[in-house]
C-alpha distance (Angstrom), angle and dihedral (degrees) to the residues before:
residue distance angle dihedral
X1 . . .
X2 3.50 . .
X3 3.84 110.6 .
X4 3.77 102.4 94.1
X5 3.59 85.0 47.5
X6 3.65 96.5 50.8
X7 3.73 93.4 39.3
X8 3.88 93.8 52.1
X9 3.60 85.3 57.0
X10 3.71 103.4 48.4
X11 4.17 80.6 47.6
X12 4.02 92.8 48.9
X13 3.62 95.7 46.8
X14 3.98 86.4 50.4
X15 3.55 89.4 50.9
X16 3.71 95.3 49.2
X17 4.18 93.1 48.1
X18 3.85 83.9 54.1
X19 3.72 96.3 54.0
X20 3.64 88.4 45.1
X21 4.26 86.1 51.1
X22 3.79 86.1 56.5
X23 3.76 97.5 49.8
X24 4.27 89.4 47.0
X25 3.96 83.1 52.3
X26 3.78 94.3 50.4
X27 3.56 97.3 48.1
X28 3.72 91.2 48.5
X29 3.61 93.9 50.3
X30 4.28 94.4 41.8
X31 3.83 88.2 52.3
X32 3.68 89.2 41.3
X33 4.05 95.6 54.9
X34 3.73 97.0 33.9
X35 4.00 110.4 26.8
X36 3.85 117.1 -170.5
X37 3.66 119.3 -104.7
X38 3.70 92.3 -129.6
X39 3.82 135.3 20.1
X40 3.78 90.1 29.7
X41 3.87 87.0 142.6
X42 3.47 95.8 52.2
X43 3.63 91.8 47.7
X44 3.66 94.2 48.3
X45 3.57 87.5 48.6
X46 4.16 88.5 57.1
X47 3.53 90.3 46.9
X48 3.47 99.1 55.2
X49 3.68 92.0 42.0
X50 3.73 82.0 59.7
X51 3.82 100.4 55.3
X52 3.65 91.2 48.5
X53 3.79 86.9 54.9
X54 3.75 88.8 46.4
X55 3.76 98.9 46.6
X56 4.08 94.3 51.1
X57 3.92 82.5 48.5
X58 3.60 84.2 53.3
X59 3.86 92.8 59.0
X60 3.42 97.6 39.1
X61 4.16 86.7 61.9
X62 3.56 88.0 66.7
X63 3.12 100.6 81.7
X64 3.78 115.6 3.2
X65 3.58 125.7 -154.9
X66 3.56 132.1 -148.5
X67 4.10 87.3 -98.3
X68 3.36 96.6 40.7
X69 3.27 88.5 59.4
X70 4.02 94.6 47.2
X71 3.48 97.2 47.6
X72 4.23 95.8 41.1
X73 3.59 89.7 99.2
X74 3.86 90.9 59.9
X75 3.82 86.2 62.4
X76 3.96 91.1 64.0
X77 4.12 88.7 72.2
X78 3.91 88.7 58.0
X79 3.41 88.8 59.6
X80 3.31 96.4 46.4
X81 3.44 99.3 57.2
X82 3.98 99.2 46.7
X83 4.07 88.2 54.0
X84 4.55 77.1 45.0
X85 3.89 84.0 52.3
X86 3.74 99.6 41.5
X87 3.55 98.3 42.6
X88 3.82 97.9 47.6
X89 4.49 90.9 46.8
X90 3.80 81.5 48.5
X91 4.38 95.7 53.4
X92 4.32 91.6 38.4
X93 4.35 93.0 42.5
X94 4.01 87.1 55.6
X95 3.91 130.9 63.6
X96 3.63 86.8 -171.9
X97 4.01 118.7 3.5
X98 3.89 132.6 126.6
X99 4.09 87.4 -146.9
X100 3.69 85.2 107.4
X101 3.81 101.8 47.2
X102 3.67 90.4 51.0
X103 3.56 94.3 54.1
X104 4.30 93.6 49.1
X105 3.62 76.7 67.2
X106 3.98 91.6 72.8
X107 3.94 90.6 61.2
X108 3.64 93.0 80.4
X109 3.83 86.3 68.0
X110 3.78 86.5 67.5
X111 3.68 103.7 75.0
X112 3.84 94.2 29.3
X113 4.08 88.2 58.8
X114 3.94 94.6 44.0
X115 4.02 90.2 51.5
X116 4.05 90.9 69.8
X117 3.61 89.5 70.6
X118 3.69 90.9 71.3
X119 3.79 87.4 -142.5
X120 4.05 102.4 121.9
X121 3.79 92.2 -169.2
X122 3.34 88.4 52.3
X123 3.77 90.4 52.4
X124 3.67 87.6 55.5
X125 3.53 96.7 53.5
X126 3.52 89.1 56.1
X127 3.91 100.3 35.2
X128 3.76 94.7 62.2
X129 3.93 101.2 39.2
X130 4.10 81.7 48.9
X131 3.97 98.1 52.0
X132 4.10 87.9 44.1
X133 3.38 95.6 55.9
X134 3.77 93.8 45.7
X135 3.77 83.6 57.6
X136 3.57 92.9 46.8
X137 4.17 93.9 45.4
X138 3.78 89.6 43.5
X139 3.63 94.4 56.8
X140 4.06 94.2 51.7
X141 4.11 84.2 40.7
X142 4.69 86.5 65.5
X143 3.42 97.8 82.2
X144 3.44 89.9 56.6
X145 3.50 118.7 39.0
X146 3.99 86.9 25.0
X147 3.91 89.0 -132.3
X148 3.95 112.2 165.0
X149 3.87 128.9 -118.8
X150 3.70 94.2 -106.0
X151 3.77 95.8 55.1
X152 3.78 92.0 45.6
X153 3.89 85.8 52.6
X154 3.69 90.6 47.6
X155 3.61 89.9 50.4
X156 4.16 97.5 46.4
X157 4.11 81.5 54.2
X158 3.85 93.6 57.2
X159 3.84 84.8 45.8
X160 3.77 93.5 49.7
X161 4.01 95.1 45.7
X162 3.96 90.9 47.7
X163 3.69 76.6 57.5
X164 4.12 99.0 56.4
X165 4.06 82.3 38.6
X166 3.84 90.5 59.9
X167 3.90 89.0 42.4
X168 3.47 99.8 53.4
X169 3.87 93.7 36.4
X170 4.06 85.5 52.4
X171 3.87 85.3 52.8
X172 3.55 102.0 41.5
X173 4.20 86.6 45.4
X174 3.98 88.3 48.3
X175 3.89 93.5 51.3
X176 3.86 94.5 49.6
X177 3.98 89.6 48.0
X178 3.79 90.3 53.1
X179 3.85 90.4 44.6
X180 3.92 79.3 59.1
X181 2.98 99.3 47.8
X182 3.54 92.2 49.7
X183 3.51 98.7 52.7
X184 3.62 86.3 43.8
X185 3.95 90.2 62.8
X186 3.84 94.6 42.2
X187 3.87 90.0 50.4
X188 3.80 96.3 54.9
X189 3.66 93.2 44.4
X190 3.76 91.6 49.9
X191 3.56 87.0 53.3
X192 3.86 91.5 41.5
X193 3.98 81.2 62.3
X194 3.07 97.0 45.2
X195 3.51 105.6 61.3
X196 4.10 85.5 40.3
X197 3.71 87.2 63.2
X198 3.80 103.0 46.3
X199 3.91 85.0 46.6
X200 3.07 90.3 53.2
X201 3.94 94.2 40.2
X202 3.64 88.3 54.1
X203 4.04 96.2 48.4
X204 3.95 87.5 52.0
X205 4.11 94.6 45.3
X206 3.97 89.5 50.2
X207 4.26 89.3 42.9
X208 3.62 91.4 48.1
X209 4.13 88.6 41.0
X210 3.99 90.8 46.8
X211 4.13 95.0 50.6
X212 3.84 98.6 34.7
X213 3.74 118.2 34.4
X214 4.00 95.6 16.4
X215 4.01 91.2 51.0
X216 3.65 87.7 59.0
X217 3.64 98.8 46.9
X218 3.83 87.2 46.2
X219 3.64 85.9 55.9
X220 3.60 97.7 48.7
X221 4.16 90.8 49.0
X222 3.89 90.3 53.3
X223 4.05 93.4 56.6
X224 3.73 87.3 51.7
X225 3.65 93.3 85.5
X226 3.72 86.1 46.3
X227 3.65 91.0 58.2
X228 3.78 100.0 46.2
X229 3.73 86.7 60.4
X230 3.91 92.5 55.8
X231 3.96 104.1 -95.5
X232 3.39 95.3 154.6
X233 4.07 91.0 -170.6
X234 4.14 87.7 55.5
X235 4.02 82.4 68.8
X236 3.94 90.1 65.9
X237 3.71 94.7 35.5
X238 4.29 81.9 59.4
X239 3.96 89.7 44.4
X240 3.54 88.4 48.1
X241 4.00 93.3 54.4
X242 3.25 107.8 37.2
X243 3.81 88.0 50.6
X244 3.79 92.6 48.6
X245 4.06 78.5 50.8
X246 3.71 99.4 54.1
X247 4.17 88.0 42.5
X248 3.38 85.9 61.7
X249 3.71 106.4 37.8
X250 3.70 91.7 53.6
X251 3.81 88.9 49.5
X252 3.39 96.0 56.0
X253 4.11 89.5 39.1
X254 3.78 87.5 57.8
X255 3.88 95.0 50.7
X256 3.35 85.2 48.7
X257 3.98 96.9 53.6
X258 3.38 111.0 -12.5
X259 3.90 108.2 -151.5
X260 3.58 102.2 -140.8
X261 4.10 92.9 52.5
X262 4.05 74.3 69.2
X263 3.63 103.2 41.5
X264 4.13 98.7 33.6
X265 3.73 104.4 22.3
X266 3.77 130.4 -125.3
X267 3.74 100.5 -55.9
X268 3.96 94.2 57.0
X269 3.82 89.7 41.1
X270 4.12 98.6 55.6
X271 3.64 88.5 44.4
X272 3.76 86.5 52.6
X273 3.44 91.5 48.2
X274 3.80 100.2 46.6
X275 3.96 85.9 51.4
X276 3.50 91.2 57.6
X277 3.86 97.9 50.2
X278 3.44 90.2 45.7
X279 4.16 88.1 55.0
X280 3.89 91.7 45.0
X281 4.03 99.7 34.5
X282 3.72 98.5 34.8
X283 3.60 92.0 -137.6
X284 4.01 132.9 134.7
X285 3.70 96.5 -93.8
X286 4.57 110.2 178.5
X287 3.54 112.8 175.9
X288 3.57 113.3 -169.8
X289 4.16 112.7 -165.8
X290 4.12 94.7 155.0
X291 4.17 86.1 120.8
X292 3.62 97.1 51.3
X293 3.81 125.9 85.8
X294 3.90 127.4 -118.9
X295 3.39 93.2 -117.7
X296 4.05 135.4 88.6
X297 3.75 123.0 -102.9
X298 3.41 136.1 -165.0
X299 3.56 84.2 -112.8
X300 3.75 99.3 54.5
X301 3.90 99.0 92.8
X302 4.13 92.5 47.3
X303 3.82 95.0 55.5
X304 3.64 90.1 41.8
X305 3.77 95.2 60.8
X306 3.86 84.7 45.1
X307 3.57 102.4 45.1
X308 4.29 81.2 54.8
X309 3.60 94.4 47.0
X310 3.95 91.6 47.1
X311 3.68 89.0 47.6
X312 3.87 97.6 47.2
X313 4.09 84.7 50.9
X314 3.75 95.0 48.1
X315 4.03 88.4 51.3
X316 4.15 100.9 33.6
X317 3.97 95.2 42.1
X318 3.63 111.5 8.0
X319 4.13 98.9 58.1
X320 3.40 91.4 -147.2
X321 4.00 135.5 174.6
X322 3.73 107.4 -164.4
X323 4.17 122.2 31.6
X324 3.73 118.3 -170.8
X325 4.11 120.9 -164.8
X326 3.79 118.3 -167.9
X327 4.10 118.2 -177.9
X328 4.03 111.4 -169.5
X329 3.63 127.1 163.9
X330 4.17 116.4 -159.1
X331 3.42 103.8 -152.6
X332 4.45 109.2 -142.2
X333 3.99 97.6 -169.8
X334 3.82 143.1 -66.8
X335 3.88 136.3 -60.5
X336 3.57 112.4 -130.4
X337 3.93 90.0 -165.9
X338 4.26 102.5 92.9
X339 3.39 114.3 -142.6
X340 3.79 128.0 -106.8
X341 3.69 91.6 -92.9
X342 3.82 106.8 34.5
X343 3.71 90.1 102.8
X344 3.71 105.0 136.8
X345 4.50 105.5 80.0
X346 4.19 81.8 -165.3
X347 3.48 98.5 62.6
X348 3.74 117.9 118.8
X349 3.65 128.6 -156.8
X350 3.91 116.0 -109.0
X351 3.98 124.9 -132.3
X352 3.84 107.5 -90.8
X353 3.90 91.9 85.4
X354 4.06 124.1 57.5
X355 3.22 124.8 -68.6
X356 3.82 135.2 -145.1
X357 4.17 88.6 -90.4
X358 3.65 89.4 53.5
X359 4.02 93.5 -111.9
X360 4.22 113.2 147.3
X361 3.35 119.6 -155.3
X362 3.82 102.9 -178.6
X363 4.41 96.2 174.6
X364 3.93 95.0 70.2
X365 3.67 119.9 77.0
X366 3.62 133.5 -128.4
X367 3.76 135.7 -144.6
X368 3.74 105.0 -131.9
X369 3.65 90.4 -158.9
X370 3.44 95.8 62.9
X371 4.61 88.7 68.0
X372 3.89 107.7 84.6
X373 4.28 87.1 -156.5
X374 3.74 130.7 51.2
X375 3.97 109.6 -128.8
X376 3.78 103.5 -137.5
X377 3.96 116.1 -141.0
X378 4.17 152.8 135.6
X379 3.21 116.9 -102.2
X380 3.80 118.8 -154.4
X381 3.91 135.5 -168.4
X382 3.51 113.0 -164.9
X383 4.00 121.4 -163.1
X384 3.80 125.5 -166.7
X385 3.64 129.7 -174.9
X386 4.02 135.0 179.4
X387 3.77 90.3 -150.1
X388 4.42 137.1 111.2
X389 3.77 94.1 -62.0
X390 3.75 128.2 -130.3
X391 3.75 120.0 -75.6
X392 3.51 119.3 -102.7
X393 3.40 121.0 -94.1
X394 3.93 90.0 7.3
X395 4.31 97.8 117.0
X396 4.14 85.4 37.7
X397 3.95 106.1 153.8
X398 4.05 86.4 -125.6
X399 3.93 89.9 52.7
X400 3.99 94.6 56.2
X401 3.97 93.7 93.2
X402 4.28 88.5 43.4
X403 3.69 88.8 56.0
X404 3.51 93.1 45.0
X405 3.87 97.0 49.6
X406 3.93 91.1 46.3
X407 3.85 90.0 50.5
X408 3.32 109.4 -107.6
X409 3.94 106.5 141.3
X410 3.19 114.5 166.3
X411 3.80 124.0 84.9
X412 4.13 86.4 5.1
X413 3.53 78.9 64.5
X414 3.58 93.7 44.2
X415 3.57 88.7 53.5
X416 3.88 97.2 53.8
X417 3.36 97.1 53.6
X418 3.61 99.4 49.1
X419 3.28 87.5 53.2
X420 3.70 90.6 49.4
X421 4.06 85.5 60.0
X422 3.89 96.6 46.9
X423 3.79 95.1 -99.4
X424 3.83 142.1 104.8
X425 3.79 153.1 -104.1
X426 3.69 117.2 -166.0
X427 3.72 126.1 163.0
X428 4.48 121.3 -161.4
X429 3.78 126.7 171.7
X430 3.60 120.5 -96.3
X431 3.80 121.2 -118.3
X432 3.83 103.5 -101.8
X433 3.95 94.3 26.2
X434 3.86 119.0 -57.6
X435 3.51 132.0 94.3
X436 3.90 135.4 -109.5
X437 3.50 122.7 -140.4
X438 3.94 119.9 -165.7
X439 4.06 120.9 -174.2
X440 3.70 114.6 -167.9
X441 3.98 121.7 -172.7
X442 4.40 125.4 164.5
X443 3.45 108.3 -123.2
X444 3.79 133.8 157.4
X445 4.31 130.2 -127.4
């Protein structure tokens, strides 16, 4: 992506045509107060060179091109030398004038203007032509402003350290646009995936709809006919379907939203859903939700859908026996900040959470509006398996969008919107062959 790249650009070469305005209107207006005694032709004649240059730079900033832009910096020398050419008609016209001095003033626009191009080596090239010449025009300015060698030396060293300023400014300005830029890039693509997975999300809820649920209902509509004409059997045949229906419409409702993650809260909803792969899988399923608290987070619907993708892989692709689920929340510190709804100062906190002797009791709920500060934390799920492993290199960062476009949803999905909410999804073998997979997110209690 290009655009804050481009636009910086288009703003820096503005920038740099409005320094250069600024410099035409001080020389005007220092020639104008304090004309030379001699030359004054030929320095009106530079001057007014120099606004014609200034006003077509003016109308090329309107609407800068891609090589306007490139060649901007170019530009900077041009003004350079007409201030070079002023300044040194204004020291030889003069026995005795401080025309001259004035204008050595206007080099320390120079560096300034070349630092909006965010191009440091640019700035350089500039910088050090810049504080030469304002050695060289100082020097022809001493016979007539009478200044001594030290001050002109002092002078030149302000002149050279505006020019490191501008340099590192133009570098520190350039990093931060790229950063942008950056970020800029990674945010589109994020959405990109986004949208690709809840497509795609969509397309397999209506497939898995159209040739589960529908079949059945399908079924139960043809044996209608049957049972108009007395078949007697065709009644059970309808029960049969439209029961098989509901079984799996409420299945699919409660992976959807499962109620109790609502009611009960994350803890009591993992454990509910371990239980029930365990009953439908037959495999060792041990949830362990002792270091998370009783009460809902805003992370609680997020680890849910991961914890059931993770365990769908594990049993699908992974073959393996024994599953074990671990929900923990670290807890970093407290936000002062009360929420919206934390209104009531008298409020105490209800058992569900821990308490001062360190006792968790994670089966009682809590009324979160009842805690006058947020407790900031990271909540992690942590799934281990004993099965084949994941191939290497398969969950790659650089892979995500390859998964995507071939179809494969689920933990690439898992991945994006993790990242989406400022946490994680990393996957490492297990000791003895397996894999671990740990899903981080920040969330508050």
């Amino acid at each position: 992506m290009r655009a804050p790249v481009v636009r910086t650009g288009v703003d820096g070469v503005r920038a740099q045509v409005g320094m250069r305005l600024i410099l035409a209107v001080f020389l005007v207006l220092v020639i104008a107060c304090d004309p030379p005694e001699q030359f004054l032709a030929a320095t009106w004649a530079v001057v007014g060179v120099y606004l014609g240059w200034t006003a077509s730079t003016l109308l090329l900033a309107r609407r800068p091109d891609l090589r306007v832009q490139e060649w901007a910096w170019a530009a900077l020398f041009v003004d350079l030398a007409a201030l070079t050419a002023v300044a040194v008609l204004a020291a030889r016209s003069d026995a005795t004038s401080w025309t001259s001095d004035v204008l050595l003033t206007g080099f320390a626009l120079i560096p300034m203007a070349a630092a909006t191009g965010l191009r440091p080596g640019v700035c350089v090239a500039i910088a050090v032509p810049t504080t030469v010449v304002f050695l060289a025009a100082s020097a022809a300015a001493r016979p007539a402003n009478g200044e001594p060698w030290s001050s002109v030396l002092l002078h030149t060293l302000v002149i050279g350290g505006l020019g490191v300023g501008s340099v590192a400014l133009s570098a520190i300005a350039r990093s931060r646009v790229q950063t942008i830029a950056a970020l800029a890039r990674d945010r589109a693509q994020l959405l990109d995936d986004v949208t690709t997975v809840d497509r795609r999300a969509r397309r397999e809820l209506a497939d898995h709809l159209h040739d589960g649920a529908l079949q059945y209902v399908l079924a139960a509509r043809g044996e209608v006919a049957a049972a108009r004409r007395g078949d007697g059997a065709a009644i059970d045949r309808i029960e049969a379907a439209l029961r098989e229906s509901g079984d799996l419409l409420r299945s699919t409702l409660t992976a959807l939203n499962p109620a109790v993650l609502d009611h009960h809260g994350l803890g009591v909803a993992v454990t509910e859903l371990g239980r029930s792969t365990a009953a439908t899988t037959g495999l060792t399923v041990i949830v362990d939700t002792a270091a998370w608290p009783g009460c809902p987070t805003p992370a609680d619907e997020l680890l849910y859908a991961t914890a059931r993708e993770l365990l769908t892989n594990a049993v699908k692709h992974a073959h393996a026996t024994r599953i074990e689920l671990t929900l923990e929340l670290e807890r970093d510190g407290v936000d002062d900040d009360p929420d919206a709804d934390d209104t009531d100062p008298d409020d105490t906190a209800a058992t569900g959470d821990t308490d001062a002797t360190g006792d968790t009791d994670n089966t009682d709920i809590v009324d979160t509006d009842i805690v006058d500060t947020d407790i900031l934390g990271r909540a992690r799920l942590v799934v281990v398996d004993d099965g084949v492993g994941i191939p290497p290199g398969a969950l790659d960062p650089g892979r995500l969008t390859e998964r995507l476009a071939a179809g494969h949803l689920g933990l690439a999905s898992r991945q994006v919107r993790l990242a989406a909410a400022g946490g994680t999804l990393i996957f490492t073998a297990r000791a003895g062959g397996g894999t671990v997979a740990i899903a981080t997110i920040p969330t508050v209690v």
